[in-house]
C-alpha positions in Angstrom: -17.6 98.3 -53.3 -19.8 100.9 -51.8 -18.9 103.1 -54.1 -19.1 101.1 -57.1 -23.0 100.1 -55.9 -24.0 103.3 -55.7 -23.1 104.8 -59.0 -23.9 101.3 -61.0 -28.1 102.2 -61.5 -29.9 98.8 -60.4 -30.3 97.0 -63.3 -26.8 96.7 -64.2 -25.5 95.6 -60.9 -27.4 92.3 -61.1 -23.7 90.8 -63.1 -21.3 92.3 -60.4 -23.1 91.0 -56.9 -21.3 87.6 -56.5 -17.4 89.9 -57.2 -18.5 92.5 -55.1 -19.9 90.3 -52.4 -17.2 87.6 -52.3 -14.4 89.3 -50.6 -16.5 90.6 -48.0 -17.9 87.8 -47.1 -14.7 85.9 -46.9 -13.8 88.8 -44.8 -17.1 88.7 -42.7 -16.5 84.6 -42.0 -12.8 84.0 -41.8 -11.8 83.7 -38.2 -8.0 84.8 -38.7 -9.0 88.1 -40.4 -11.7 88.9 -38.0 -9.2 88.6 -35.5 -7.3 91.3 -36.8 -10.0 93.6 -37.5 -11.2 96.9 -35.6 -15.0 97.6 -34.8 -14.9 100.2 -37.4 -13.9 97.7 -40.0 -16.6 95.4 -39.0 -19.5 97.8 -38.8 -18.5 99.1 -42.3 -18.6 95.4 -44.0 -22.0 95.3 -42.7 -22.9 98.8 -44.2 -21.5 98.0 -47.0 -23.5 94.2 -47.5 -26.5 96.4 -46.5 -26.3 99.0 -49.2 -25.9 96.2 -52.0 -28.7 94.2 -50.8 -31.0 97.9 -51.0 -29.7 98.8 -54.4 -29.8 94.9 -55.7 -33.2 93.8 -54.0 -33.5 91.3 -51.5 -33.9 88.3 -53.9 -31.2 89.0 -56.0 -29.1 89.8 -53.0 -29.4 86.6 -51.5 -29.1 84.5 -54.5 -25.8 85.8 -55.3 -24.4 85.5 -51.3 -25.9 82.2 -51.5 -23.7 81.4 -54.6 -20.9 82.8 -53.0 -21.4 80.9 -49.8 -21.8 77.8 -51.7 -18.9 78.3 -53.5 -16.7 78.8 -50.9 -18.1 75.9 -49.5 -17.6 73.3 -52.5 -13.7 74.6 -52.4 -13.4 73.9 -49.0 -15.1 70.3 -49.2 -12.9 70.0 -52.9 -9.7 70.6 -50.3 -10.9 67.8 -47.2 -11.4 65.3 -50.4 -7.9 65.7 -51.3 -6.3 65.6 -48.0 -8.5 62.6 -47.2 -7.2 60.8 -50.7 -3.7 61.9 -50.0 -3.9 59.9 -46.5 -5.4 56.8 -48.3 -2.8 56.8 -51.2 0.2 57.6 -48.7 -0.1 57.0 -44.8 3.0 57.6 -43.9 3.6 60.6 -45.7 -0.1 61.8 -43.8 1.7 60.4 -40.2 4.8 62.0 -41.0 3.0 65.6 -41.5 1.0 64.8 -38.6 3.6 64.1 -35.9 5.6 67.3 -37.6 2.4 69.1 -37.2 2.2 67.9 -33.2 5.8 68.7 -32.8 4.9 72.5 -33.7 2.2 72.9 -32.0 4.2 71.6 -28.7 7.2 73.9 -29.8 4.7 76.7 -30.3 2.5 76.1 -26.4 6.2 75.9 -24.8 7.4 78.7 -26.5 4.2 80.8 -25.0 4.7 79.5 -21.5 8.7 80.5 -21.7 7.2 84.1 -22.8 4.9 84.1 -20.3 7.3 83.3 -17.4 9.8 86.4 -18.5 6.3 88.7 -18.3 5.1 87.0 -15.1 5.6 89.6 -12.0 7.2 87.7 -8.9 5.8 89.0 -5.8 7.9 86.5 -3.5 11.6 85.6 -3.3 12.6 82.3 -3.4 13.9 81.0 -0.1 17.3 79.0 -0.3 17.9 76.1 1.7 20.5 76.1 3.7 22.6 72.7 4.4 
């Protein structure tokens, strides 16, 4: 993107801000991927979002992340709708998914306390009763 910002002269960048914005700022603002990510990767999104917003111009910089963000937004409000009117239309299809979707995460929390009791160092011996 950095590249592609640099040799595009200003003018004609003005039609490619909201592509070359959008997957770095679902990369910027998506929990599970920032998770994953190094400093250097994060430092470099930033560089990057800099350098468009010099060669765009602030104005037209933040018009097009604005879009972006509002678009990413509408989706996400488009997907609550539908979950919301599949719930209404069939309940016990929604309490079906939602007891399958406890189940997991209980499967999942007893699955991390099993790993974490192999890992755990003992520093006593259990004493045995004696009868």
């Amino acid at each position: 993107m950095a590249a592609i910002a640099t040799h595009i002269s200003t003018n004609d960048l003005q039609p490619y801000l909201i592509p070359m914005i959008a997957p770095i700022y679902r990369i910027a603002n998506d929990e599970s991927i920032r998770a994953q990510m190094s400093r250097n990767s994060r430092s470099l999104e930033k560089e990057v979002l800099d350098l468009i917003q010099k060669r765009a111009g602030t104005t037209e910089y933040f018009n097009a992340y604005n879009k972006v963000r509002q678009r990413i937004l509408d989706v996400r409000r488009e997907r609550k709708h539908q979950r919301v009117m599949r719930a209404m239309n069939d309940p016990e299809e929604h309490a079906r998914r939602r007891i399958q979707k406890n189940e997991m995460k209980s499967r999942k929390c007893q699955l991390r306390a099993k790993e974490f009791a192999k890992t755990k160092i003992r520093l006593t011996t259990k004493k045995r009763r004696i009868d």
